[in-house]
C-alpha positions as CSV (number, residue, x, y, z in Angstrom):
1,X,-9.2,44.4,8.0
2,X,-10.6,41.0,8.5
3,X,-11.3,38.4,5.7
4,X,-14.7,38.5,6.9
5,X,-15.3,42.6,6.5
6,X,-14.0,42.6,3.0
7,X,-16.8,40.6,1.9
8,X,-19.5,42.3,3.9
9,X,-18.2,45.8,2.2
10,X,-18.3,43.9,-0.8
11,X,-21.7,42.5,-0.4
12,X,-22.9,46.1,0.2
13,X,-21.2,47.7,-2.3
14,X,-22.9,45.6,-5.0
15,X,-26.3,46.4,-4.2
16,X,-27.5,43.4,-2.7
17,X,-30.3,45.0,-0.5
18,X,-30.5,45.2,3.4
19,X,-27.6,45.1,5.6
20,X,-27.1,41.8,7.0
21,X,-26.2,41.3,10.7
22,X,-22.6,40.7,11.2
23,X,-21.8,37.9,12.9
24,X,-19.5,38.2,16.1
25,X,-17.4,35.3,14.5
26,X,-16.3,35.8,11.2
27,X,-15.9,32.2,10.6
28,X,-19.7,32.0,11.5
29,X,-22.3,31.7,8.2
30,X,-23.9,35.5,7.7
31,X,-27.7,35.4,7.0
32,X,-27.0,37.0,3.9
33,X,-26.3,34.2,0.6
34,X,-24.0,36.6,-0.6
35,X,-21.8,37.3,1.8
36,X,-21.3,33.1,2.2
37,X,-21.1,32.9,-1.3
38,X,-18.3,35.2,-1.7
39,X,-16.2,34.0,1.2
40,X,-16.9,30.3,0.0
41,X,-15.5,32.0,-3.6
42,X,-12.2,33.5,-2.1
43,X,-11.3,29.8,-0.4
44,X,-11.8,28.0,-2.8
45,X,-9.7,30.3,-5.4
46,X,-12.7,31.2,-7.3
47,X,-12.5,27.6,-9.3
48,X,-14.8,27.7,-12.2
49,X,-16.4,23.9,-11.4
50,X,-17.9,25.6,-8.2
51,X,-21.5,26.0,-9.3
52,X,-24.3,27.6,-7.2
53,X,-27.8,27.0,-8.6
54,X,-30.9,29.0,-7.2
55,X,-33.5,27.0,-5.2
56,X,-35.6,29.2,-3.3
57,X,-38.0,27.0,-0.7
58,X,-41.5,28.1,0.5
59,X,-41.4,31.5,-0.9
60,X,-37.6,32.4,0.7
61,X,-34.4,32.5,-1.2
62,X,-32.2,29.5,-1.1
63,X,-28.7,28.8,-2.9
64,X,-27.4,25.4,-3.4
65,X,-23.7,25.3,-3.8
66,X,-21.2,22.1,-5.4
67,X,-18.2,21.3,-7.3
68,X,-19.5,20.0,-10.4
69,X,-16.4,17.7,-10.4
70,X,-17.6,16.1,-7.6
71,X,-21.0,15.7,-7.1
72,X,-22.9,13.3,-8.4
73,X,-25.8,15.3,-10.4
74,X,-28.5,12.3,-10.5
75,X,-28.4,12.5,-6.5
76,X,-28.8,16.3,-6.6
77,X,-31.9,16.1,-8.9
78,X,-33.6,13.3,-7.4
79,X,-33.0,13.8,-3.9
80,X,-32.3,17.6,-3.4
81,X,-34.3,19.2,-6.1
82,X,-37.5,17.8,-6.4
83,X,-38.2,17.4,-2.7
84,X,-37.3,20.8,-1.6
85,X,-40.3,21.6,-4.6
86,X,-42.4,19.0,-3.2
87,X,-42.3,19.9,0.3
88,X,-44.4,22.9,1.8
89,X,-44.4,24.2,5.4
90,X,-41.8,22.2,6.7
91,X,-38.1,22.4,7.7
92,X,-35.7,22.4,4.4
93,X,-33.9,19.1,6.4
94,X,-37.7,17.1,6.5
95,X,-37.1,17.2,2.6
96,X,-34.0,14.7,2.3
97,X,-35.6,11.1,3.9
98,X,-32.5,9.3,1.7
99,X,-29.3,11.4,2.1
100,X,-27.3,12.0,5.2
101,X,-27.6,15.9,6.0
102,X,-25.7,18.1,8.1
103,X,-26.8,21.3,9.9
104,X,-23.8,23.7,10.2
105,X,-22.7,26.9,11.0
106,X,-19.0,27.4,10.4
107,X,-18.1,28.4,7.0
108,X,-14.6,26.4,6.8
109,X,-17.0,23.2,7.4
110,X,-19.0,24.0,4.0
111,X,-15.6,24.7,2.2
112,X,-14.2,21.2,3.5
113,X,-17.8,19.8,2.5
114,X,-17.3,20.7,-1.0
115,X,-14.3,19.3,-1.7
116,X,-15.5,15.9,-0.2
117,X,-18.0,15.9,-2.8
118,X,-21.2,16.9,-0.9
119,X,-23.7,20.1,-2.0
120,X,-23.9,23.2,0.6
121,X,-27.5,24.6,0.6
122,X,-28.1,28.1,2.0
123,X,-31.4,29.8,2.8
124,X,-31.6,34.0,3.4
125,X,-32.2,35.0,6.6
126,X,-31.1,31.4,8.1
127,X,-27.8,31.7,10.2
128,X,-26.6,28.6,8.9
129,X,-26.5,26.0,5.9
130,X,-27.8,22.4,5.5
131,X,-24.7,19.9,4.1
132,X,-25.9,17.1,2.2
133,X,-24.0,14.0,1.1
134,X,-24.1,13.9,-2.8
135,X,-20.5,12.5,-3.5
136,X,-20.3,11.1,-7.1
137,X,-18.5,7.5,-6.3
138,X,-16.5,6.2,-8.8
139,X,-15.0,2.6,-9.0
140,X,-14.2,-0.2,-10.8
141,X,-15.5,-3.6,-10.5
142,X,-13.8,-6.4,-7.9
143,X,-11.4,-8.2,-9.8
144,X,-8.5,-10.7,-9.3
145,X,-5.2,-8.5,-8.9
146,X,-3.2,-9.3,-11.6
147,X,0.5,-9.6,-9.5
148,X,-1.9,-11.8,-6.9
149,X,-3.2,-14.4,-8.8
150,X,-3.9,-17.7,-7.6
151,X,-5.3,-21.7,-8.3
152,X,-7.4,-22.0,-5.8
153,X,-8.9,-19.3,-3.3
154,X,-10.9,-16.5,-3.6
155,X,-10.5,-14.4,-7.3
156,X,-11.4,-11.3,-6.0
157,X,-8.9,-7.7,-4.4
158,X,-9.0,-4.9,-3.2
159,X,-10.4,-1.7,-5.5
160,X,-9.3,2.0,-5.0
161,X,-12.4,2.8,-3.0
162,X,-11.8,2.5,0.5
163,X,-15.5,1.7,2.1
164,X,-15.6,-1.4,-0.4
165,X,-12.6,-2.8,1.1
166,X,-13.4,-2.4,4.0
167,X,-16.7,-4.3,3.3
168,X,-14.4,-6.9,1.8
169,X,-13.0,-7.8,4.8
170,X,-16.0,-7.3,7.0
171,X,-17.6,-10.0,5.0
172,X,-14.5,-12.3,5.3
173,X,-14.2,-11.7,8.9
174,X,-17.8,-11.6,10.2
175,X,-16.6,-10.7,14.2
176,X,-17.8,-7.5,17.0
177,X,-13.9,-7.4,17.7
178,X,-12.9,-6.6,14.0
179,X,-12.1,-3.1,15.1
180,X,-11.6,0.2,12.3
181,X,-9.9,3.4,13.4
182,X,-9.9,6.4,10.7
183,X,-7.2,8.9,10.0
184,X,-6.3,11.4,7.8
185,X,-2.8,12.1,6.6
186,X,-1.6,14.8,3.9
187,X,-1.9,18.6,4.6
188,X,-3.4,19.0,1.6
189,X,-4.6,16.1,0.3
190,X,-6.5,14.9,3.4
191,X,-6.0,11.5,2.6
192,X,-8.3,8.9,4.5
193,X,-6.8,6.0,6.5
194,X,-8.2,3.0,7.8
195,X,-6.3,1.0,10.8
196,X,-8.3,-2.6,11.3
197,X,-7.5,-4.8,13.8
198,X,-9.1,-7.5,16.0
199,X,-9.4,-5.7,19.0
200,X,-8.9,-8.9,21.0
201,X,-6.3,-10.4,19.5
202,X,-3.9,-7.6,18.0
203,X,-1.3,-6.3,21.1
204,X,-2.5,-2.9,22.3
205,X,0.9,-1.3,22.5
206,X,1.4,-2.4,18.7
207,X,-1.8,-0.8,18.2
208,X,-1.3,2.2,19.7
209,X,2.0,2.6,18.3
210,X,1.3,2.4,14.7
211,X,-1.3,5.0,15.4
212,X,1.4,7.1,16.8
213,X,3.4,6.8,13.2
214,X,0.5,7.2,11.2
215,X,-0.4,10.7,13.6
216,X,3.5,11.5,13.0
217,X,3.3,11.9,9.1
218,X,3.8,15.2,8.2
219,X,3.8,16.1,4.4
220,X,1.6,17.9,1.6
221,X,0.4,15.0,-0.1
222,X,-0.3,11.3,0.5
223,X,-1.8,9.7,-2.6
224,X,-0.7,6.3,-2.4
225,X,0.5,3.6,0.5
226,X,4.1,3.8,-0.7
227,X,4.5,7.1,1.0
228,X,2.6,5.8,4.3
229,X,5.6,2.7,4.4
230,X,8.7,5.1,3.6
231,X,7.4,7.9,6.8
232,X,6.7,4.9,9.3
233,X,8.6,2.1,8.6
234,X,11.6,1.0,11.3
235,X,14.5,0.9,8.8
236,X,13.9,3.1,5.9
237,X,17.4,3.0,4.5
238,X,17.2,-0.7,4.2
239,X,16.4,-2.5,0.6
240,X,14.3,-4.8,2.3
241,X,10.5,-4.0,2.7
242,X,8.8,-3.9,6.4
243,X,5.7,-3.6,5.4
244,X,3.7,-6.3,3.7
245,X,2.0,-4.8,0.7
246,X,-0.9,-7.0,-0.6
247,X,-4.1,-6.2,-2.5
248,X,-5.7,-10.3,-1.6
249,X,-8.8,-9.6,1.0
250,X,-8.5,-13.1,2.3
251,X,-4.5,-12.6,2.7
252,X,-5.0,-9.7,4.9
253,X,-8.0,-11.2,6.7
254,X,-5.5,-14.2,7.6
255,X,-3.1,-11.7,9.1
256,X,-5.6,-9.5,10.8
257,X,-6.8,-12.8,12.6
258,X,-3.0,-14.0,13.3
259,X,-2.7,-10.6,15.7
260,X,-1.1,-7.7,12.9
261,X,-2.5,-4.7,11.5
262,X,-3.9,-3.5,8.1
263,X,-3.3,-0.4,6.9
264,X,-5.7,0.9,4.1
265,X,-5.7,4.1,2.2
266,X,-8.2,5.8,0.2
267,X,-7.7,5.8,-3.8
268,X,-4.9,2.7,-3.5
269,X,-5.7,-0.5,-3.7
270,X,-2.7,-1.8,-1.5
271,X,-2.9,-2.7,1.7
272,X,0.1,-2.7,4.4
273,X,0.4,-5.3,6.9
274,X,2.5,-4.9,9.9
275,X,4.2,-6.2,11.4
276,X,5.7,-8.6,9.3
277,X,9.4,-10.7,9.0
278,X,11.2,-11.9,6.1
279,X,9.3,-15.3,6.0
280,X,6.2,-13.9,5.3
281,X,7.1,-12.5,2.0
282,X,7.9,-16.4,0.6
283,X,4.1,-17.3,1.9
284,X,1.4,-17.7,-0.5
285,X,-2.4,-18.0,-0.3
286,X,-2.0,-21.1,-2.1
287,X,0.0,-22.6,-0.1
288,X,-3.0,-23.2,2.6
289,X,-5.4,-23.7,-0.4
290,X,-4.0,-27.2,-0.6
291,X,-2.8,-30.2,0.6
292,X,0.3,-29.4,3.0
293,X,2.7,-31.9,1.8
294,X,2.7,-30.2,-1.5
295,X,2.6,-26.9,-0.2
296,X,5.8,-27.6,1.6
297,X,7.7,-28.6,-1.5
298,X,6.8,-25.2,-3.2
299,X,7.5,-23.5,-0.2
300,X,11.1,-24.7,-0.1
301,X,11.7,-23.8,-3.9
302,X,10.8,-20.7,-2.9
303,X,13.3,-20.5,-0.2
304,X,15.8,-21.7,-2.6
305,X,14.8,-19.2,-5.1
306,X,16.1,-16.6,-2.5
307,X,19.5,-18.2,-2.2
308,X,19.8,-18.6,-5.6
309,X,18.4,-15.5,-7.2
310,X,21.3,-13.7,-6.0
311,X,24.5,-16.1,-5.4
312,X,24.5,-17.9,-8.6
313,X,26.0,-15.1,-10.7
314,X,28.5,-14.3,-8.0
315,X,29.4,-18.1,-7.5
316,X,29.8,-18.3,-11.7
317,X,32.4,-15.4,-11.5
318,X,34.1,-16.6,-8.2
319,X,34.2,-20.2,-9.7
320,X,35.8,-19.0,-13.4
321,X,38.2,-16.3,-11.9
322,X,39.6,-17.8,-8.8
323,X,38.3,-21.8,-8.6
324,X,38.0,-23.5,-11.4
325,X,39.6,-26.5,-9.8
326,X,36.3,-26.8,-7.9
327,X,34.5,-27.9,-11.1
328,X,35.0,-31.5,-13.4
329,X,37.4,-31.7,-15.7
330,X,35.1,-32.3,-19.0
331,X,33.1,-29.0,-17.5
332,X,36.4,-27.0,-17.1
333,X,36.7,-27.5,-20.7
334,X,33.2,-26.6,-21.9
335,X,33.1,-23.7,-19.7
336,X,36.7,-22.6,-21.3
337,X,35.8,-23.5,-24.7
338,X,32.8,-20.9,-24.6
339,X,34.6,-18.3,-22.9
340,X,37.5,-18.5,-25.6
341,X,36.0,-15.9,-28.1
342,X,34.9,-13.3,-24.8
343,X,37.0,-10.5,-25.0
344,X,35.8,-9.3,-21.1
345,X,36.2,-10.8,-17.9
346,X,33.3,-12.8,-16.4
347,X,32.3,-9.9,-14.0
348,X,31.6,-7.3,-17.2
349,X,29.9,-9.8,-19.0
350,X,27.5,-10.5,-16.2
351,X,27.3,-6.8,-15.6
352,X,26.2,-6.5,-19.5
353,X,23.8,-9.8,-19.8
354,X,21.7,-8.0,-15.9
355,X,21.5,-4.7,-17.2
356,X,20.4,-5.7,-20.3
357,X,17.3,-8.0,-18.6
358,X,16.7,-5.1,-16.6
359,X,16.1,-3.0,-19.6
360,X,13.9,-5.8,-21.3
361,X,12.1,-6.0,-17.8
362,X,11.1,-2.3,-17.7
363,X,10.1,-1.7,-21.3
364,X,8.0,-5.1,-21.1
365,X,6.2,-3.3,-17.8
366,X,5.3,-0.3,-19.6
367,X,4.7,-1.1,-23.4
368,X,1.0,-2.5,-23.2
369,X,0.8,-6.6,-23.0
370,X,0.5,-7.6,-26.2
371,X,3.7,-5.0,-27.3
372,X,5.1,-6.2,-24.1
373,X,5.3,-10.4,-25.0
374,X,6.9,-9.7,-28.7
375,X,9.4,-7.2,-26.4
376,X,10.4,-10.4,-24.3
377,X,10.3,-12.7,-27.2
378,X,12.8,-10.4,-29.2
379,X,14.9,-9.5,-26.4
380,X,15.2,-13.7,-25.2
381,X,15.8,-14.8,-28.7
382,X,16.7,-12.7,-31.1
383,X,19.1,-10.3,-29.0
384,X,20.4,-13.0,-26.6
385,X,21.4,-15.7,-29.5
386,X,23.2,-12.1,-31.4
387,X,25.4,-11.4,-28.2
388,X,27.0,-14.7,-28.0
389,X,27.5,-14.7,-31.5
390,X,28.9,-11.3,-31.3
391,X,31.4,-12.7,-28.6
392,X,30.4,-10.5,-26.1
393,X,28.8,-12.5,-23.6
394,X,29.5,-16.8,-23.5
395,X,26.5,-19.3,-23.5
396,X,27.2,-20.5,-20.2
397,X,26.6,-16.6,-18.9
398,X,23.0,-16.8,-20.6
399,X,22.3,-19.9,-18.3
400,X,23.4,-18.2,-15.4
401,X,21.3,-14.7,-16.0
402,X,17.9,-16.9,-17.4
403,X,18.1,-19.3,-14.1
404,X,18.8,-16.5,-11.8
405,X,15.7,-14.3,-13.7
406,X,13.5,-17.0,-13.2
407,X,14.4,-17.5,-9.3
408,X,13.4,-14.1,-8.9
409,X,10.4,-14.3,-10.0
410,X,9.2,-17.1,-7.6
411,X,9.1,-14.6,-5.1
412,X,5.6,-13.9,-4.0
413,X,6.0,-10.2,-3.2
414,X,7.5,-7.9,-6.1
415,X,9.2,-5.5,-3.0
416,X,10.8,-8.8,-2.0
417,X,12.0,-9.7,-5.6
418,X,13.3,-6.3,-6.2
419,X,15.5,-6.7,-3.0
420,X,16.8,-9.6,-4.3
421,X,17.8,-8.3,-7.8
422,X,19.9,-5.6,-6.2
423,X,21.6,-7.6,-3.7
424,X,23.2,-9.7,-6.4
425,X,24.9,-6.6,-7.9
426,X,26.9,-6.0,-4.7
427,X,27.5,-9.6,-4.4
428,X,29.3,-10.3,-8.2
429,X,31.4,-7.0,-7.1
430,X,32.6,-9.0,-3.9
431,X,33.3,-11.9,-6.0
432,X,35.1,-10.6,-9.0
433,X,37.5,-9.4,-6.3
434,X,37.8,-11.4,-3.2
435,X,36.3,-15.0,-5.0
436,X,34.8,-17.4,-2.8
437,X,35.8,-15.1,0.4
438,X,34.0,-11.6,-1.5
439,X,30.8,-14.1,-1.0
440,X,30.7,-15.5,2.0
441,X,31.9,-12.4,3.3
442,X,28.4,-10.8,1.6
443,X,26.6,-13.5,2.9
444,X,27.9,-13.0,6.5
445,X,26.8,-9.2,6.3
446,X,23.5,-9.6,4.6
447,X,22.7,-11.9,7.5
448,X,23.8,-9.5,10.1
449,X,21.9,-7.4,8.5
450,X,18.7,-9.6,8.8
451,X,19.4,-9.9,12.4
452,X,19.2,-6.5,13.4
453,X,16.4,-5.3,11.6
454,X,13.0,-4.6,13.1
455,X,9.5,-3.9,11.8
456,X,7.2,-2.1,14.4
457,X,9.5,-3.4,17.3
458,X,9.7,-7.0,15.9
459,X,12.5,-9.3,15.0
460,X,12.6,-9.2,11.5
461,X,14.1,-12.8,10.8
462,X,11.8,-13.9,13.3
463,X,11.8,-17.0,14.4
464,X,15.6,-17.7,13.9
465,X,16.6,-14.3,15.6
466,X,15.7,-14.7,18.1
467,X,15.2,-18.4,18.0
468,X,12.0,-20.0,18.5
469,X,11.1,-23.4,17.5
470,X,7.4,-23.3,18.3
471,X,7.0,-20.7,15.4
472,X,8.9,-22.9,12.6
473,X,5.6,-24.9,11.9
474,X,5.2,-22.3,9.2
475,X,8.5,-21.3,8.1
476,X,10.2,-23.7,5.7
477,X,7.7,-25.9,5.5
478,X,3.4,-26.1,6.3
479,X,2.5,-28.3,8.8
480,X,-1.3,-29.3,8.7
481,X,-3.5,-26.8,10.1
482,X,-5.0,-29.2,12.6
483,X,-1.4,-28.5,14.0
484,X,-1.4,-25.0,13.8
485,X,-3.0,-24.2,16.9
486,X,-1.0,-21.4,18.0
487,X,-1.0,-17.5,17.1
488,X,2.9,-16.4,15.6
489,X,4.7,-14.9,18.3
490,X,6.2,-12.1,16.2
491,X,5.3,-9.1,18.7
492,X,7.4,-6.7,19.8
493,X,10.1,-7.8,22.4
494,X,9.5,-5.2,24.7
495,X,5.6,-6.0,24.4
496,X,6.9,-9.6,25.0
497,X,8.3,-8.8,28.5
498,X,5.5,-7.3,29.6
499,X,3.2,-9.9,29.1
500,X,5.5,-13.0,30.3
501,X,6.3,-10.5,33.5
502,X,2.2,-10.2,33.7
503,X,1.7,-13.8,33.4
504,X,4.1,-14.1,36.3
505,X,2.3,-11.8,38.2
506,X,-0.8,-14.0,38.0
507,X,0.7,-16.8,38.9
508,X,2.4,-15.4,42.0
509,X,-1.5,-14.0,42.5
510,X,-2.9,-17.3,42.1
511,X,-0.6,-19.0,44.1
């Protein structure tokens, strides 16, 4: 027996007067309030914050249906309510000038309705329902993001609700080819997913194939953009990130304009850029907020941040267990002198002094701020000045571990920075046992490792692999943006051919 017969037979088994018509579809509305009522009942699990509220118009019963949770209850009142009271001899859908109504017919349409938010209003005798857009929206004001900030530029990101981004960068990008595709991902979640790209600008295979991956996601839930970048990204064993996560309007209206795609998900306030290489992530907003010359010179302490965020601790424990006749004589002797009382060679001590900032690191990101600065305070003072004294660790380790901390933390995206604090681990392994070799040998892979990888089709240590000169003016260093004139060519290869072997094409044509 069908879904649909149960609840007619229970409709006229509890007296509710004449037998309505059965519709031929039993996914159709019935003319009969009870009979939706109950099958809207059984979808939705019988949840106790479905309310129905009776609102009977010109002299015929009516129903109107929500989730309490949902709705917003000032909207129902003021436009639902009162003008269905007010209004006399009309159609129930004259009554709503202000909200955006819906006249349906399928019953899995009001049960999808619901849970957006919006109120479900039934008349008896109508073969149908009216939907009626009375989502409660909540949302916090527009605010700096706090892992974001910056001197000079706009102080304003991204918020959890995705319309107001979206008017974010509308307003910073004020163009007819600023294009917005919707999705929605999660079986049960139905999570909403914005693609924006300038139509003519971004590569239309690029396009089209992010909107494959996005289409491809197949899972229960998608809550936030970190499951969106582990189902779509090239590379998903890899520690480095292929998506560029931001939550700056004006840093993904710059990409959007240079060609790439944002990615924007409802109820997170990140956005994904893509395609992106491993320069990107060492770019700032500040960096085009002033003059270039200076710019530059952060740029390339940024770039040696990288190098030496993880090779310094490596280089200290190749240097003190295999070379020390690299180093001076008067610092061979410093370096021995605090290493005299350390009972453990140089590679458990480092070990010991990175899990321990580690540690500090996570409890100071959880414990609220103010807990959070006396957490760093103790754990830099008070627990770093006890472990030399305890001879567990030497003075010249502490150097090591507080300059490499602080290297990684120049890094302008924290996916980027946590990369690098798990490369060095791998690294100090190579050198406590192969020295100076264990290094370069590290080095030699993690570039190989660069080289091959891909995001959305594209080089990922674009423009050194493959090599491209014209696309250095904003690598290493900023040139002025009078000079840069010319979009990055970081498309796909195979997108790449095609349009040089169309160009071609032309020219034969034109020739």
């Amino acid at each position: 027996m069908s879904l649909y017969r149960k609840l007619l037979r229970a409709a006229r088994n509890s007296g509710t007067g004449e037998n309505p018509q059965e519709p031929e579809n039993p996914l159709q509305a019935s003319d009969s309030i009870a009979i939706n009522i109950s099958y809207l009942q059984q979808s939705l699990c019988h949840t106790e914050d479905m309310k129905q509220r009776p609102l009977p118009f010109d002299g015929t019963d009516g129903m109107l249906v929500y989730l309490e949770s949902l709705v917003d209850q000032d909207k129902i009142q003021l436009h639902v309510i009162q003008p269905l009271h007010e209004n006399t001899g009309q159609e129930p859908d004259k009554s709503f000038h202000i909200l955006e109504t819906i006249r349906e017919t399928a019953l899995d349409n009001a049960v999808k309705a619901l849970i957006q938010g919006k109120c479900v209003y039934f008349l008896e005798g109508l073969q149908g329902f009216y939907i009626l857009a009375t989502e409660a929206i909540c949302k916090r004001s527009v605010e700096e993001p706090q892992n974001e900030g910056v001197i000079r530029g706009p102080h304003y990101g991204f918020i959890e609700v995705l319309n107001v981004n979206l008017f974010l960068i509308r307003k910073l990008i004020a163009s007819p080819y600023l294009t917005v595709r919707y999705y929605k991902a999660g079986t049960h979640t139905q999570t909403r997913i914005a693609l924006v790209y300038m139509k003519n600008i971004a590569n239309a295979e690029l396009v089209q194939e992010v909107e494959e991956r996005i289409r491809a996601i197949s899972t229960d839930t998608v809550l936030t953009t970190g499951i969106i970048q582990e189902m779509t990204e090239d590379h998903p064993f890899s520690m480095f990130p292929q998506h560029l996560a931001t939550e700056r309007p004006d840093r993904t209206a710059s990409n959007i304009m240079e060609g790439r795609v944002a990615i924007l998900t409802e109820g997170s306030p990140t956005v994904l850029i893509v395609p992106v290489t491993f320069f990107a992530f060492y770019q700032s907003p500040d960096d085009y907020n002033g003059r270039w010359i200076v710019s530059s010179f952060v740029r390339m302490i940024r770039m040696f941040s990288f190098l030496l965020a993880f090779t310094l601790p490596a280089i200290y424990i190749g240097t003190v267990s295999f070379h020390p006749d690299i180093l001076p004589l008067e610092l061979v002797h410093t370096i021995k002198s605090s290493l005299e009382r350390v009972p453990f060679p140089a590679i458990v001590e480092a070990m010991l002094l990175e899990l321990i900032f580690e540690l500090l690191r996570e409890a100071g990101i959880r414990l609220p701020s103010r807990v959070g600065q006396t957490i760093g305070i103790v754990g830099g003072l008070v627990i770093g000045d006890a472990i030399v004294q305890a001879g567990l660790v030497s003075y010249t380790m502490i150097i090591v571990v507080s300059l490499t901390a602080i290297a990684s933390f120049l890094v302008p995206s924290h996916e980027m920075s946590s990369a690098v604090r798990i490369l060095r681990f791998p690294l100090m392994i190579a050198a406590s046992i192969f020295g100076y070799v264990g290094i370069a040998f590290g080095l030699m892979l993690l570039t190989i490792h660069l080289c091959k990888l891909e995001s959305y089709g594209t080089p990922y240590f674009s423009p050194f692999a493959p090599l491209r000169i014209k696309d250095m003016k904003d690598v290493f260093v900023r040139f002025p943006s009078w000079l840069l004139n010319a979009r990055p060519h970081d498309a796909n290869p195979k997108f790449m051919k095609q349009e040089e072997a169309t160009s071609r094409s032309w020219k034969r044509d034109e020739d």
